[in-house]
Residue, then its C-alpha position, 0 to 999 in steps of 0.5 A: x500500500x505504502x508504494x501505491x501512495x508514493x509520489x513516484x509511483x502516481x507520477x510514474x502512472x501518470x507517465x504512462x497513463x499520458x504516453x499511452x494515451x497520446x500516442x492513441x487518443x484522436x483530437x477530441x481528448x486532446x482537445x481536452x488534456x490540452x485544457x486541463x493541463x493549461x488550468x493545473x499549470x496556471x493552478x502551479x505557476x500561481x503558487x510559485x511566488x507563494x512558496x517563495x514567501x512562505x519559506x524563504x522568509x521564515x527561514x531568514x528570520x530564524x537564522x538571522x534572530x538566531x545568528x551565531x559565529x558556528x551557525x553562520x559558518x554551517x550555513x556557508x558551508x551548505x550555500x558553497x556546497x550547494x553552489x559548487x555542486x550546481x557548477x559542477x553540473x552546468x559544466x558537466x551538463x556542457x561537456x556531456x550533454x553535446x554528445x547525447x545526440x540530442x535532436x531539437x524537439x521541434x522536428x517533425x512534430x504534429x501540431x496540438x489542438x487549441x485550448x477548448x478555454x483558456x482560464x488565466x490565473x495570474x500570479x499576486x507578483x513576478x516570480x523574482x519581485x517574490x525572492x526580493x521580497x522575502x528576502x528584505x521582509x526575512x531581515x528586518x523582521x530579524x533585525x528588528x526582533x519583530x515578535x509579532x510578524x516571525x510567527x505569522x511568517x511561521x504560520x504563513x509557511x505552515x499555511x504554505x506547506x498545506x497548500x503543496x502537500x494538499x493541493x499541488x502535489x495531488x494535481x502533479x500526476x494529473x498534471x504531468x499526465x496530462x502534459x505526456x500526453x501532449x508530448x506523446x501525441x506531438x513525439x517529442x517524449x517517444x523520440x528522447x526516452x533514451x537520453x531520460x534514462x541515461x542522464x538519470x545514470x549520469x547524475x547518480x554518478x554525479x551524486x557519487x563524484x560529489x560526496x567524495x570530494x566533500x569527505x575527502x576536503x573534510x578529512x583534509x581539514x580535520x585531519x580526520x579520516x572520514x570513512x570514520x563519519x561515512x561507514x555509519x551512514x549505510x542504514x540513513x542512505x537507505x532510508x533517505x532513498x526509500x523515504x525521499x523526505x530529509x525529515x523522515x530520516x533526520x532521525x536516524x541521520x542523527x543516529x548514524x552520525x552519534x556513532x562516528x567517533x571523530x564527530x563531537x556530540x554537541x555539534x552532530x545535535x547542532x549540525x545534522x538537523x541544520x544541514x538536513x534543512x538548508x544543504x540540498x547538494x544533491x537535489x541541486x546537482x540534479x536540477x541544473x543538470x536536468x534543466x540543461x537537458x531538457x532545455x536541449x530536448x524540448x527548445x534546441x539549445x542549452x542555457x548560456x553560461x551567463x544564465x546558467x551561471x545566475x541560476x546556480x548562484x539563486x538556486x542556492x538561495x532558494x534551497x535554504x528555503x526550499x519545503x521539506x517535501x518530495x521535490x521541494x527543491x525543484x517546487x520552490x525553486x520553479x519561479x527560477x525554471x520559468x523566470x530566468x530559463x524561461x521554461x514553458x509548461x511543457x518543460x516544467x512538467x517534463x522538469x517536475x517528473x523526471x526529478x521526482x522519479x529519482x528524488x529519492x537518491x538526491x535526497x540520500x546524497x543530501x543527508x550522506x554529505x552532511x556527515x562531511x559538513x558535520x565533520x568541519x563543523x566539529x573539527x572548527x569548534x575543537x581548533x577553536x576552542x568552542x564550547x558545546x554551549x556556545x556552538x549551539x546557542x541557537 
């Protein structure tokens, strides 16, 4: 029963369902798929800015009222890990995305029936006049220990997370079957299937390539072996994948992390959790190198650097914030995909599922990096002489 309610598994019907019925339908039901996706993706784009307010304003007010010399230093560490994992995909993405004989999306391809209405929901505000104002709305609320206006932010975000896990993720496999079937019937999809399936190898291997080197720069720093860190966190990788929630397997990352003896107790208390919330390497790596792709796939060409290079250096931000739920990263990160890549409906949807079906491994790189972050934390508090209480004054 478990499987049948997973995430996954609906969108993975939800594929199906819309290949299938793509490559079948007549006119008639595509007439219809191409309406009802129109209005759920109007429904998704006018929630973008909402997520944007609902967590990265409240996440600012809580690090910044709760500022401290160990926690500025672990939330660097998880923004330059997230960024430098973004890059290394775009760089990737330029060097191996050539080479998979993508062709353009647009050859030969049939032409879709028109709306049968059209239903426009448009947004309170753009996309990126969201991300400034969170931002400055997150720091004078801490400046000003602003009681009042940090719990309605909280409630706002708890308010905000109801409306993901009650409204946009149960639309999401209506939404993206729907949207396969306009690819299928168009031939799109049936002609890249094979790309799909090799870049998802490719960016597990990234997932790899990536904790490596953040061990190994953690055990360069602490002078620590970190395989005394990594070989404890077998049972919380496992978990992560079977779970795809950072929350869900908190508790035994905490557990897998008490059991390093290179880690100091106080720091694993402090650190593990913070990580588990604002360090998203994996999920990171996983959409720059996605969103490259399909950019190829569907519009002919990938991002320019200058682009790709600005949506990095963003999406770091927005993963600090980004909702504690499967593919929060790329839900709270949309307003990028659309507003600075300029993705359309058919690429967010394309975006959405191809990120959710391998979510569960970007989550396990999540929480196996942090033990590294973890590691450099602890280590900078015993050089530094840094007591327990003061390392999580929080």
């Amino acid at each position: 029963m478990k499987l049948l309610d997973s995430l996954p598994f609906k969108l993975l019907v939800g594929v199906v369902f819309g290949i299938l019925a793509g490559l079948t339908a007549g006119e008639t039901f595509m007439n219809f798929a191409v309406t009802v996706s129109y209005v759920l993706g109007q429904v998704i784009s006018f929630c973008v800015p909402l997520i944007i307010i609902g967590f990265i304003a409240p996440s600012i007010t809580k690090l910044g009222s709760s500022a401290s010399k160990m926690l500025g230093i672990a939330l660097a560490l998880a923004y330059i890990s997230s960024v430098g994992a973004a890059f290394f995909a775009t760089l990737a993405g330029y060097a191996i995305i050539p080479n998979l004989r993508i062709a353009a999306a647009a050859e030969g391809l049939r032409e879709l029936p028109k709306l049968v209405f059209e239903l426009r929901i448009p947004q309170i505000m753009p996309v990126m006049s969201a991300l400034v104002f969170s931002v400055l709305l997150g720091l004078g609320a801490a400046w000003n220990k602003a009681g009042t206006t940090i719990k309605l932010l909280a409630e706002f975000q708890k308010i905000v997370l109801s409306i993901v896990t009650k409204v946009i993720i149960p639309i999401l496999p209506f939404y993206i079957g729907f949207t396969f079937a306009k690819l299928a019937y168009e031939g799109s999809i049936t002609k890249q299937a094979p790309v799909f399936l090799k870049i998802i190898v490719i960016v597990m291997v990234g997932h790899y390539l990536w904790m490596t080197l953040l061990y190994i720069l953690a055990g360069a720093y602490s002078g620590k072996n970190p395989l005394r860190v990594l070989r404890h966190y077998g049972p919380a990788y496992i978990t992560a994948v079977g779970t795809m929630s950072s929350a869900a397997t908190l508790a035994v990352a905490l557990r897998c992390a008490h059991k390093s003896d290179a880690l100091r107790s106080d720091m694993v208390d402090f650190g593990v959790p913070l990580f588990a919330n604002v360090h998203l390497c994996g999920s990171v790596l996983t959409e720059v190198f996605f969103v490259m792709t399909i950019s190829q796939v569907l519009y002919g060409s990938m991002p320019a650097f200058g682009t790709m290079a600005l949506f990095c250096l963003l999406l770091g931000v927005f993963a600090v914030g980004a909702p504690g739920v499967p593919g929060g990263t790329v839900m709270a990160s949309l307003g990028l995909i659309t507003g600075i890549l300029l993705f359309d409906d058919a690429g967010t949807a394309l975006m959405l599922t191809i990120f959710a079906l391998q979510d569960s491994f970007g989550t396990a790189c999540n929480i196996t990096s942090d033990g590294a972050l973890t590691l450099m934390i602890s280590s900078y508090a015993q050089k530094n002489g840094i007591k327990g209480e003061a390392a999580i004054d929080m």
